[in-house]
C-alpha positions in Angstrom: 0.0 0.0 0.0 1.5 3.7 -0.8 2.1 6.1 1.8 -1.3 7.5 3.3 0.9 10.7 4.2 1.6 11.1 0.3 -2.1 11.6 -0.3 -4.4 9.2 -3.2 -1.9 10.5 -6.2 -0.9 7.5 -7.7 -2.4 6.8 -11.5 -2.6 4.1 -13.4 -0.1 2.8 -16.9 -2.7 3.3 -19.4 -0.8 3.6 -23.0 2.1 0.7 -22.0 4.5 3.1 -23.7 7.4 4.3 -22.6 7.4 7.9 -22.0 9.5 10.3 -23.5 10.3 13.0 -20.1 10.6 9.8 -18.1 12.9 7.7 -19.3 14.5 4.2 -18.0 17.2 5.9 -16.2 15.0 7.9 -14.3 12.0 5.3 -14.0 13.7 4.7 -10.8 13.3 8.1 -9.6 9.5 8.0 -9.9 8.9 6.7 -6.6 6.2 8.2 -4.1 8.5 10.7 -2.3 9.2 14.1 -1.8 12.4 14.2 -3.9 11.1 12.6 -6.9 7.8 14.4 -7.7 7.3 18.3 -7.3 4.3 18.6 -4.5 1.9 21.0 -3.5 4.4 21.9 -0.4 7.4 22.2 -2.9 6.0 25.0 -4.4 4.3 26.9 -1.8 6.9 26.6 0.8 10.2 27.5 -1.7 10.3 31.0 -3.7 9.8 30.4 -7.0 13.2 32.5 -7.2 14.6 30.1 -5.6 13.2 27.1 -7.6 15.7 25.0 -9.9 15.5 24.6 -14.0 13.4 21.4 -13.3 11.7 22.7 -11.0 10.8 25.8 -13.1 10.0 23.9 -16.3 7.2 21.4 -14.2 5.6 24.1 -13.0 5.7 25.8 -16.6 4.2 22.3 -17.9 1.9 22.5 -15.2 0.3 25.5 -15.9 0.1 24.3 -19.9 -1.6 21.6 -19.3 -4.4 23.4 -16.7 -4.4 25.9 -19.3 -5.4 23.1 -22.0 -7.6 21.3 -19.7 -9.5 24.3 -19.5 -10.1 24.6 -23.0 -10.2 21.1 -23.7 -13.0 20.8 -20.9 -15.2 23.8 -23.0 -15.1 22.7 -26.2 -14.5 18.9 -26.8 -17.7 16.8 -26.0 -16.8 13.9 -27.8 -14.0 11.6 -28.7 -13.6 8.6 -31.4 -11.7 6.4 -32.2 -10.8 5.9 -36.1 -13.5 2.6 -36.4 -16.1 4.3 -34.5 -19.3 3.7 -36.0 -22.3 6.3 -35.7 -26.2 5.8 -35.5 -26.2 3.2 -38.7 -22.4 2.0 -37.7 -21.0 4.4 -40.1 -17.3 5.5 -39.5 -15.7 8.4 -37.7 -12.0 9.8 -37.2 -12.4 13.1 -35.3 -12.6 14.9 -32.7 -16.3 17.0 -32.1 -16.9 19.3 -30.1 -20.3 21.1 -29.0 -20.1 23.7 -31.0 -21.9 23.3 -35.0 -22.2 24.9 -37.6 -25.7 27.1 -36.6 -24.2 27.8 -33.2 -23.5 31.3 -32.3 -22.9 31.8 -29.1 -19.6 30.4 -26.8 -21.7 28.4 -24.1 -23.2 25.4 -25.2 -25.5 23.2 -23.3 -24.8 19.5 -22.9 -27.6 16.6 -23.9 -28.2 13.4 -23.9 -28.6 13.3 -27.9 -27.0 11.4 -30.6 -23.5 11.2 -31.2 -22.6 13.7 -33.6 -22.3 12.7 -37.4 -19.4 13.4 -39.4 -19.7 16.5 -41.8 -19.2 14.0 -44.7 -22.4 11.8 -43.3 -26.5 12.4 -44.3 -28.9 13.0 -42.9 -29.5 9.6 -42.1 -26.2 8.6 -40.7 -25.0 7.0 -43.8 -21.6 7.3 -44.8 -20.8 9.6 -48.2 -18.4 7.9 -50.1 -16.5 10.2 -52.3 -17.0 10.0 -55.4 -13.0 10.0 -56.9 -13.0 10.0 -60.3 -11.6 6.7 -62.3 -8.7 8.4 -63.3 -7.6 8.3 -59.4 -9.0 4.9 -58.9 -6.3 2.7 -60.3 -3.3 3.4 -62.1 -3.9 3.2 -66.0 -1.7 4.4 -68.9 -3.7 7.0 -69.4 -2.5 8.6 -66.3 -0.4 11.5 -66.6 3.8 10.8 -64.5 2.3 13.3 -62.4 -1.2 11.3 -61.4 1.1 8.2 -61.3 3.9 9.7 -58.4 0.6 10.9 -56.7 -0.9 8.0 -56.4 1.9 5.4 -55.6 4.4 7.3 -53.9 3.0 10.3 -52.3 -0.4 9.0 -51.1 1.0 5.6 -48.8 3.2 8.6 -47.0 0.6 10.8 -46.2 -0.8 11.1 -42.9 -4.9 10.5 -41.9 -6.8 13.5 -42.6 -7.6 15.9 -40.7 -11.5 16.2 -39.6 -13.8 18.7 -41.7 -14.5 21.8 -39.2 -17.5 22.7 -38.3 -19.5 26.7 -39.3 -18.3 30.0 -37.5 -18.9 29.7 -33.7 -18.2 33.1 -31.5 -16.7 30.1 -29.3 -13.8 29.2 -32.0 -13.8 32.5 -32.8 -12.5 33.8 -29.0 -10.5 30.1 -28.9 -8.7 31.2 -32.3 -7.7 34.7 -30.8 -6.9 33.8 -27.9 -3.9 31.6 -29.3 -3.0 33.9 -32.0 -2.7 36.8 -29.1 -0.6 34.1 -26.9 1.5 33.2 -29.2 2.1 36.3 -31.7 1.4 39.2 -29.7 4.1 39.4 -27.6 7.2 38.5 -30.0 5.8 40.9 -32.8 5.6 43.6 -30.4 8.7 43.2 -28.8 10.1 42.5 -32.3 8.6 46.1 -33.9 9.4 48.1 -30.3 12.8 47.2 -30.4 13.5 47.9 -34.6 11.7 51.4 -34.0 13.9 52.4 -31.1 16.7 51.0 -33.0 15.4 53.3 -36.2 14.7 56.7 -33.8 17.8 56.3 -32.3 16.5 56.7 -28.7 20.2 55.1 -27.7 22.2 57.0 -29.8 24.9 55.0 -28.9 23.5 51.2 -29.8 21.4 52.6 -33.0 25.4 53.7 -33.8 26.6 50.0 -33.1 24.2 48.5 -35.0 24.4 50.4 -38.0 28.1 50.2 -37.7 27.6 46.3 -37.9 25.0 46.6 -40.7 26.6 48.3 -43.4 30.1 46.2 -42.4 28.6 43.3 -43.2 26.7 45.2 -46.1 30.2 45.4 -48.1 31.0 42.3 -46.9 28.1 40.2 -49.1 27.5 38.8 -45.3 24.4 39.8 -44.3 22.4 36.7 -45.9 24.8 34.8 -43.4 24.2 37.0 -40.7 20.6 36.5 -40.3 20.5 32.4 -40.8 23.2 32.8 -38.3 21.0 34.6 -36.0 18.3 32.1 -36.1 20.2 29.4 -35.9 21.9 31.4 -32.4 18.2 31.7 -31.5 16.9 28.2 -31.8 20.2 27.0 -30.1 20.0 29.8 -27.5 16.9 27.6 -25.6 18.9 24.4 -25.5 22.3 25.9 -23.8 20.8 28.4 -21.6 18.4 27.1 -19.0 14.7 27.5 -20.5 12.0 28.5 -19.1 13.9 31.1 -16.7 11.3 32.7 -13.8 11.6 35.7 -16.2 10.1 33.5 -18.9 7.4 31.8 -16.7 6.0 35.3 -15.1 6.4 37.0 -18.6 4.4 33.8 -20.1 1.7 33.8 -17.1 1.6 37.6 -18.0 0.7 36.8 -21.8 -1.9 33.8 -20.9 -4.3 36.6 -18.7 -3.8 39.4 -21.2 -5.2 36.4 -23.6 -7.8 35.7 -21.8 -9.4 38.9 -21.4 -8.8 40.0 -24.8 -10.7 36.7 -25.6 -13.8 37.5 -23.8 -13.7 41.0 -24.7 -13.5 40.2 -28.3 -16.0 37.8 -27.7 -18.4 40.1 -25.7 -18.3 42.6 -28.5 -19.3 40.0 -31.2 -21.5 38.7 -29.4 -23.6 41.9 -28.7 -25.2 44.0 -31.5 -23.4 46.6 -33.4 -23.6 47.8 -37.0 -21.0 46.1 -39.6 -19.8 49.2 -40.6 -18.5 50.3 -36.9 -17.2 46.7 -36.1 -13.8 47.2 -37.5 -13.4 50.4 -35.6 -14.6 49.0 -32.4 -12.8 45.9 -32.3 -9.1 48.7 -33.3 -10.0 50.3 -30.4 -10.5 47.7 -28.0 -7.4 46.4 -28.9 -5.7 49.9 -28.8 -7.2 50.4 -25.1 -5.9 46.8 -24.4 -2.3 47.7 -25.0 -3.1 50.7 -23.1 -3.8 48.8 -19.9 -1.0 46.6 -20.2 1.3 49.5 -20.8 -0.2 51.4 -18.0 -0.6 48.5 -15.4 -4.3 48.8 -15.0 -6.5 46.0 -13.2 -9.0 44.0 -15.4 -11.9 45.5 -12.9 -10.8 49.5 -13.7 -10.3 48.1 -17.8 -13.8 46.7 -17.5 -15.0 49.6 -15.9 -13.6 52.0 -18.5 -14.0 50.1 -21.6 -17.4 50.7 -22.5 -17.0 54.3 -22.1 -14.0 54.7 -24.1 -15.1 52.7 -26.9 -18.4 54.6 -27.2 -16.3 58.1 -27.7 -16.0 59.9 -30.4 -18.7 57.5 -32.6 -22.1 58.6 -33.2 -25.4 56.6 -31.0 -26.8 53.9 -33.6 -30.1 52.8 -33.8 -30.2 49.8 -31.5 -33.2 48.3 -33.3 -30.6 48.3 -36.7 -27.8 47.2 -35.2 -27.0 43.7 -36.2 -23.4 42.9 -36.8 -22.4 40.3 -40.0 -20.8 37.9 -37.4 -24.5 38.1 -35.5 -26.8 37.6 -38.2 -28.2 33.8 -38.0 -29.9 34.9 -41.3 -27.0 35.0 -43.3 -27.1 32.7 -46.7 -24.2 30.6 -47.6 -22.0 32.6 -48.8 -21.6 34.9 -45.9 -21.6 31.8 -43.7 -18.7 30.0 -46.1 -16.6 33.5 -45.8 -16.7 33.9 -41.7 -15.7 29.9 -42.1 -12.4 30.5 -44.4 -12.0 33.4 -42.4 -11.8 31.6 -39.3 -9.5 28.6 -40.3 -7.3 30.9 -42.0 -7.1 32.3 -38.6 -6.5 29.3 -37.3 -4.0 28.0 -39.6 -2.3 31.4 -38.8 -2.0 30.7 -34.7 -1.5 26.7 -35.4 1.8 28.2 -37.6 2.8 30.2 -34.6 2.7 27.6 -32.4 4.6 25.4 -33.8 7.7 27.9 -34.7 7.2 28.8 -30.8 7.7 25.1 -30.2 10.5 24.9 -32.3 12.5 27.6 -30.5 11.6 26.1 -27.4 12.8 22.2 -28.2 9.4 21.1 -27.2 10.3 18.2 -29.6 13.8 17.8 -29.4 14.0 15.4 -32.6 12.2 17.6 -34.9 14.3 21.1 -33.2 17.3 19.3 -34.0 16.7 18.3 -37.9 16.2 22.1 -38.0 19.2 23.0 -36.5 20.6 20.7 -39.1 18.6 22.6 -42.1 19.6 26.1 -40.8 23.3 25.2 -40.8 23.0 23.6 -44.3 21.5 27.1 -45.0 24.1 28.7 -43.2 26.8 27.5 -45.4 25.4 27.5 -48.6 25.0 31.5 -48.1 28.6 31.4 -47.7 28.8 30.3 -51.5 29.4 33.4 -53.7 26.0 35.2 -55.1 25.9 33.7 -58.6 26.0 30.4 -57.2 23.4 31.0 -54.3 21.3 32.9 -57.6 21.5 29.6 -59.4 20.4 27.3 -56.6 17.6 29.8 -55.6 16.0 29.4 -58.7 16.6 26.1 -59.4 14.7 25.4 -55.9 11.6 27.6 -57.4 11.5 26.3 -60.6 11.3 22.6 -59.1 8.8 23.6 -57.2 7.0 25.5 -59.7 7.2 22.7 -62.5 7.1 19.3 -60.5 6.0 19.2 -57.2 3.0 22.0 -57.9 2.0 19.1 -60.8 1.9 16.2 -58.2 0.3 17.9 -55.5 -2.5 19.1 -57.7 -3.0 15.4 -59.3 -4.2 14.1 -55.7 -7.7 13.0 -55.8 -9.7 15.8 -54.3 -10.8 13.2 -51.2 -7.2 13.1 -49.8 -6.1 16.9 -50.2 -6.7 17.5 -46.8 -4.4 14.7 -46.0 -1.7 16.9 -46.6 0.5 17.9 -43.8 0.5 21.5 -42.6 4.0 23.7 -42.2 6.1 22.4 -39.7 3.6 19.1 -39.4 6.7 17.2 -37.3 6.3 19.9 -34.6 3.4 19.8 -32.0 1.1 22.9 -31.6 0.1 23.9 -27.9 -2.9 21.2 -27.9 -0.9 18.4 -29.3 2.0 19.0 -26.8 -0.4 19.4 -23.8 -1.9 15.8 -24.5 1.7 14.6 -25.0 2.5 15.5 -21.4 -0.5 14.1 -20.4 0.0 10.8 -22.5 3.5 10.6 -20.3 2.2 11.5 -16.5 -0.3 8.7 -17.3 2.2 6.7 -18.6 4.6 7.2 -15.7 2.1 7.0 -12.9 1.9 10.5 -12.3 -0.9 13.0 -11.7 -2.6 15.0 -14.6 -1.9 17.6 -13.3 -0.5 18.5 -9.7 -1.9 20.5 -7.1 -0.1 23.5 -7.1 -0.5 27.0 -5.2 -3.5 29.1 -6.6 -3.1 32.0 -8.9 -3.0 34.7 -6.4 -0.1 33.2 -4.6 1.7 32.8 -8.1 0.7 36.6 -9.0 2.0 37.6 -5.6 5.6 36.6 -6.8 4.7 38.0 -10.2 3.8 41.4 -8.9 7.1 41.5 -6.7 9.3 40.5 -9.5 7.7 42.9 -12.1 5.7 45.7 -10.6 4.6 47.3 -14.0 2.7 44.0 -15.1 -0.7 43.8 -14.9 -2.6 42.6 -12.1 -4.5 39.2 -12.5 -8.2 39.5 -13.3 -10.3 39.0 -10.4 -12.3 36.2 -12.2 -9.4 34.2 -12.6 -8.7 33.9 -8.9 -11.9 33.0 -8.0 -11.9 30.2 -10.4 -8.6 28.8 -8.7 -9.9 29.3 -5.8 -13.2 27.4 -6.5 -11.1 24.8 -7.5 -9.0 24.4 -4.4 -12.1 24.6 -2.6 -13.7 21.5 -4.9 -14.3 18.0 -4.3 -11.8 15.7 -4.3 -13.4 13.2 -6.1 -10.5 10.8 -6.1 -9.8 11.2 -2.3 -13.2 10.0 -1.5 -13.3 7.0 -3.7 -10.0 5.9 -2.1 -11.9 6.4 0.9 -14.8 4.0 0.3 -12.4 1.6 -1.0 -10.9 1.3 1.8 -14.3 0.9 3.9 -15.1 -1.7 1.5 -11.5 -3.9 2.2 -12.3 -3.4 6.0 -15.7 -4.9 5.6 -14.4 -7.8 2.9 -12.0 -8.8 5.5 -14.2 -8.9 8.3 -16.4 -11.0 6.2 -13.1 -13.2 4.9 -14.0 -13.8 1.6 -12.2 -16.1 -0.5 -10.2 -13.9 -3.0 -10.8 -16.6 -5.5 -14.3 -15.5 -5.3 -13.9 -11.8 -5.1 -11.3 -11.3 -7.6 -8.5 -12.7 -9.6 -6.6 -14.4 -7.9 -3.8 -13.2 -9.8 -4.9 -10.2 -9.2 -5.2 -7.4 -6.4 -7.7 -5.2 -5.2 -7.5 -2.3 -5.8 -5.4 -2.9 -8.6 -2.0 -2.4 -9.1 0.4 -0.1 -10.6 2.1 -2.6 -13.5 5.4 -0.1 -13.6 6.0 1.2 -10.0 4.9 -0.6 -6.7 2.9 0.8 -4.3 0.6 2.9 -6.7 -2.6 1.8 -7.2 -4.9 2.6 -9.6 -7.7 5.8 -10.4 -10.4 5.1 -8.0 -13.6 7.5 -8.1 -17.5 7.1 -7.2 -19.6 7.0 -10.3 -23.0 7.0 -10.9 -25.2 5.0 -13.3 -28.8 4.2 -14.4 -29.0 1.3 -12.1 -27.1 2.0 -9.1 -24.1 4.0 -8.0 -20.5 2.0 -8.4 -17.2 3.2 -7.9 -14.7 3.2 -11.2 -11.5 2.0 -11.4 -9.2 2.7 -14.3 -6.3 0.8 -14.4 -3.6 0.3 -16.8 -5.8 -2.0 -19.3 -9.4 -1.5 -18.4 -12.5 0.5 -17.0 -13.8 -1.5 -14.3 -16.8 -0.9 -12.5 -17.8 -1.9 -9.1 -20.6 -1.7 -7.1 -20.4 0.0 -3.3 -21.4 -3.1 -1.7 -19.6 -5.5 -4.0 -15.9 -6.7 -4.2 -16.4 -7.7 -7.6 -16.6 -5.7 -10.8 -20.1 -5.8 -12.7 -18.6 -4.4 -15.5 -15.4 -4.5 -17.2 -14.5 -2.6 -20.3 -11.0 -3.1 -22.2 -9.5 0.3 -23.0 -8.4 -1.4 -26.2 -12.4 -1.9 -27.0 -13.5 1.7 -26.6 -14.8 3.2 -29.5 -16.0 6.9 -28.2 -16.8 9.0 -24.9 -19.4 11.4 -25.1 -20.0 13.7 -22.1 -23.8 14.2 -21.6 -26.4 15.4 -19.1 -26.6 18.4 -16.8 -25.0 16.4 -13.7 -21.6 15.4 -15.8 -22.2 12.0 -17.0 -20.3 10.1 -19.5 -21.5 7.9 -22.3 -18.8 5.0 -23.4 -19.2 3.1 -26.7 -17.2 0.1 -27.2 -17.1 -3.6 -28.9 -17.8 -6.8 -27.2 -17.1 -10.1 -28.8 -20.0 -12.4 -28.9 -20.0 -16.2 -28.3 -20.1 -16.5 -32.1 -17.3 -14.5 -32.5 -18.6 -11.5 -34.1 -18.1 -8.0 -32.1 -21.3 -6.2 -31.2 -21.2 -2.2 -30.4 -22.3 -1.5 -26.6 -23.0 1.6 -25.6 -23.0 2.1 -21.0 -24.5 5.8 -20.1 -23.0 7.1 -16.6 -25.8 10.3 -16.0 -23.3 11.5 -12.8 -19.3 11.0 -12.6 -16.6 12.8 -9.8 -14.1 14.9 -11.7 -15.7 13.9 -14.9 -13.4 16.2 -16.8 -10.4 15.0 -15.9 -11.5 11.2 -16.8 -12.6 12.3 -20.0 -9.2 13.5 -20.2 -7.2 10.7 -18.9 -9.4 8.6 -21.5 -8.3 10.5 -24.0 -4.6 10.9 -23.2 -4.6 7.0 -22.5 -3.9 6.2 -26.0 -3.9 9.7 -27.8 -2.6 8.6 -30.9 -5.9 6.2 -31.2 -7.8 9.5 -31.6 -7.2 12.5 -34.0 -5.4 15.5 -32.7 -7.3 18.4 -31.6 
C-alpha cells in the first residue's frame, strides 16, 4: 500500500508506452517521495526564485496543461476512435466538439442526444463515399507521370486527414484569438518596439553599433549569413541556456491573462449588436485600449470599468433596433456563412503556424528542433557560396517547385487533399504537446496535473518580481480558488475503497471469489509498486459504483460488492461522449459475442466525480488512437 501521508496520487499505466520526459534511467526516480515528484508543499513553501530549472519547467508544464484542460474541458464533447461507427455503424475519425455549424454563441449546453455525425455523413447517418473519379481509382496508362507519383508514392506517405470543421462559432472564434494573441502578440511587439527604437535612435549609442555592424557586413556580401546565423543562435539559445527562466514563466503567465481577457472581450463585443460598418473600428479600439492597460498597469476591474465608455467616444449613438453585426446575423445565406468559415480557419492555420515555430525555439520536440538546427546550418553554409551560385540554386529550388512538385500535389484526388501535412507538421502545436504531457504522466504513474498554489499566490511573486505588469483578473482567482475549494473526487473514492477492504476482510472472503486471484484489489500499478490505480465514485442508471481505471481496463464496481459488474477493455472503446446536466459520460465500445462476431455496446454514466479529468485521462490514455485536436 503507498504512503497514506503522500495523499491518493498515484495513476494508473494506461498507453504501456514508454514515455519520453521519463525515461529508463530515471524510472527509478518515480517513486512516491518528496524528492522525486514536485508537491503542492514544494512550491508553496520555496520562492519560486529560488526554484531550480526542473523545478521551473514542471511548474511551466503545469500551468500548460491546466491551461489546455480548460479549454479542452469547453469545447470537446466527444471523442472517437478511427472505427467508430455512428447511428447506422458508419465511420468516424475526429474529434467534435459542441459547438456546429448554426451555433452562435460560446456556451453550449450538454444533452443526452446522438453522437454527432461526421460532416461528410447524411442526414440519415449514412456514410458519403466520395466520389473520386476513375482516373484516381487505379493506375492506368492514361494517367499522366504526375497522377502516377501521386498516387503510388506520395499518397501511402501521407498522414490521416484531418477532420472537416464545423461553421463559424463566437466560441472558435475567442479560442482562435486567444492563441494567436498568446503566441504572436508578444514577439511581434517586442520585435517592432525594439526595430523602432533602433530606427529613432533613442540610444544614440546602440542605433550607432548597430548600423556600424550593418553596413560592415553590407560590403562584406554577409548579411544573408548573418541572419540564418542569428536564427540558428536563437533556436540553439533555448537548449544551452536554462529555459524557461522565472523571467520567462511570469512573462508567459503575464501573456496567458492578457489572452484571456482580450478573448472574452472580443468575444463580448461580437456577441452583442453593433452595425458592420462600426465593427472594425470598435474591435481597433478595444485592442488599442488593451495595449493601453498593459502599458499602464491597469487592473482587469478598472479596464472593464472604463471600456465601455471609451469605446463609445467619439462615434455617433446607432439605432439599437438596426444594429445587427455580419458575425450576428443567424440569417445569413451561404456565402456569408462559407466566408466567416475560411476566415476563421485561415485564422487558425495562422496561430497553429505560430505555435509550432514557438515550439521549435523552445525544443518542445527535441527530434524535430534538431533536424532544423541541421537545415539552418546547411543554410548557413550555402549563403557562404558566392552570389551567382546561391542565384543559381535559388531558382533552381523555385523552378522545381514550380514545375514538378506543384504538378503532383494538384494530381491528388480531391478526397485526400486535406491529407496533406501543414507547415512544420513534425512539430506539436500547444494542444498536441499538452496531450503529450498528459499521455506521459499517465504513462509514468503520475498526476494529470499536480496540485499547485493558486493563482494569487503565483501573482504575488509576479507582482514582486515585475511591478509594472498587470494585475491578475479577479475572475481568474476566483476560479482557482473554486477549485481548491472542490471536491476531491478521487480522495473520496480511495476512501470508500478502503471501507469496502475493512468490511471484505471482516467478512473473509475467499479472493478466489472476489477477484482474480492473480490479481489485487484495488489494482495495481504494473510499472511502480505501491501505486494503485484511479479510483472515483460513479454514478449510473441502475445503481451507484465506484470506477476503477487501471492500466488496461475500465472496471466498474458496485459499493457493496468486491467484484466488478462491469469491465471494459480500453483497447475496446470506440467513443466517450460527455452528456447530461450532472456530468455523465457515455462509453461506446465492442464486445465479442460467443459467435465470435463484435457487437457495439454503448454504457451511459448520467453523474461522474471529476468527470473532466476522466474524460481526459481517457483520451490521453492512448492519444494517438484518436485525432489531434
Amino acid at each position: 500500500m503507498s504512503d497514506p501521508s503522500l495523499g491518493p496520487i498515484a495513476f494508473p499505466n494506461i498507453t504501456g508506452a514508454r514515455p519520453r520526459l521519463y525515461t529508463q534511467k530515471n524510472r527509478s526516480q518515480l517513486t512516491l517521495n518528496s524528492s522525486s515528484i514536485i508537491s503542492n508543499s514544494s512550491f508553496t513553501n520555496n520562492p519560486e526564485s529560488e526554484l531550480t530549472e526542473s523545478q521551473l519547467r514542471e511548474l511551466y508544464d503545469n500551468e500548460e496543461i491546466d491551461r489546455f484542460l480548460n479549454l479542452f474541458s469547453a469545447f470537446v464533447t466527444e471523442v472517437r476512435a478511427p472505427d467508430t461507427p455512428t447511428s447506422k455503424e458508419a465511420e468516424a475519425s475526429e474529434y467534435v466538439s459542441e459547438e456546429n455549424s448554426s451555433s452562435s454563441t460560446s456556451t453550449y449546453p450538454e444533452d443526452d442526444g446522438e453522437w454527432t455525425p461526421r460532416l461528410d455523413e447524411d442526414q440519415d447517418g449514412e456514410f458519403l463515399t466520395p466520389q473520386i473519379s476513375s482516373r484516381y481509382s487505379s493506375p492506368s496508362k492514361n494517367n499522366s507521370i504526375s497522377e502516377e507519383i501521386a498516387n503510388r508514392y506520395l499518397l501511402p506517405i501521407l498522414p490521416h486527414a484531418k477532420p472537416a470543421t464545423h461553421g463559424f462559432t463566437l466560441g472558435r472564434l475567442r479560442l482562435a484569438v486567444q492563441r494567436l494573441y498568446v503566441v504572436a502578440f508578444p514577439a511581434y511587439n517586442a520585435f517592432i518596439q525594439k526595430h523602432i527604437s533602433l530606427s529613432t535612435w533613442e540610444n544614440h549609442g546602440k542605433s550607432l553599433a548597430y548600423c556600424s555592424v550593418y553596413w560592415t557586413l553590407w560590403w562584406q556580401n554577409l548579411l544573408g549569413p548573418s541572419l540564418v546565423f542569428y536564427v540558428l543562435f536563437t533556436l540553439l539559445k533555448a537548449r544551452i541556456f536554462p529555459y524557461p527562466s522565472l523571467e520567462d514563466l511570469l512573462r508567459h503567465r503575464e501573456e496567458v491573462s492578457r489572452a484571456d481577457e482580450f478573448g472574452e472581450r472580443v468575444s463580448a463585443r461580437l456577441s452583442a449588436s453593433s452595425t458592420s460598418v462600426l465593427e472594425i473600428w470598435r474591435l481597433f479600439r478595444l485592442f488599442e485600449t488593451t495595449k493601453r492597460n498593459i502599458v499602464k498597469g491597469k487592473t482587469r476591474e478598472h479596464t472593464k470599468s472604463t471600456s465601455t465608455s471609451s469605446l463609445s467616444e467619439g462615434r455617433p449613438s446607432v439605432n439599437h433596433s438596426e444594429d445587427v453585426t455580419v458575425l450576428d446575423d443567424i440569417n445569413d445565406n451561404e456565402e456569408a456563412q462559407d466566408l466567416k468559415r475560411i476566415g476563421l480557419e485561415i485564422l487558425e492555420d495562422i496561430a497553429e503556424l505560430h505555435e509550432r515555430i514557438r515550439n521549435t525555439f523552445i525544443w518542445r520536440r527535441p527530434s524535430a528542433s534538431r533536424r532544423y538546427v541541421f537545415v539552418l546550418l546547411v543554410l548557413f553554409l550555402v549563403t557562404l557560396l558566392p552570389t551567382q551560385y546561391i542565384a543559381k540554386l535559388t531558382f533552381f529550388t523555385l523552378g522545381f517547385i514550380y514545375w514538378h512538385v506543384i504538378p503532383v500535389i494538384a494530381a491528388l484526388p480531391p478526397s485526400e487533399s486535406r491529407r496533406l501535412p501543414p507547415p512544420l507538421w513534425d512539430v506539436p502545436n500547444d494542444a498536441e504537446y499538452a496531450m503529450e504531457l498528459i499521455s506521459q504522466r499517465v504513462a509514468a504513474g503520475l498526476p494529470i496535473n499536480p496540485n499547485r498554489p493558486s493563482k494569487a499566490t503565483k501573482k504575488q511573486h509576479s507582482v514582486e518580481s515585475f511591478e509594472a505588469q498587470n494585475a491578475a483578473s479577479t475572475n481568474t482567482v476566483e476560479h482557482s480558488r473554486s477549485r481548491e475549494n472542490s471536491i476531491d473526487w478521487k480522495k473520496w473514492g480511495d476512501r470508500v475503497t478502503k471501507g469496502k477492504s475493512v468490511i471484505n476482510d471482516i467478512k473473509r472472503l475467499k479472493p478466489s471469489k472476489a477477484w482474480p486471484a492473480h490479481e489485487s484489489w484495488p489494482p495495481r500499478h504494473p510499472m511502480i509498486p505501491g501505486i494503485v490505480g484511479m479510483i472515483q465514485p460513479r454514478a449510473n442508471v441502475e445503481a451507484h459504483r465506484l470506477i476503477t481505471l487501471t492500466h488496461s481496463a475500465l472496471l466498474f464496481t458496485p459499493l457493496m460488492s468486491q467484484s466488478p459488474k462491469l469491465t471494459i477493455r480500453l483497447a475496446s472503446v470506440k467513443g466517450v461522449k460527455k452528456s447530461g446536466l450532472l456530468k455523465g459520460l457515455r462509453i461506446r465500445w465492442t464486445a465479442s459475442l460467443e459467435d465470435g462476431t463484435k457487437e457495439i455496446k454503448e454504457d451511459k454514466f448520467p453523474w461522474i466525480g471529476n468527470r473532466d479529468e476522466v474524460f481526459a485521462r481517457l483520451v490521453g490514455s492512448d492519444s494517438k488512437r484518436w485525432m489531434k485536436v
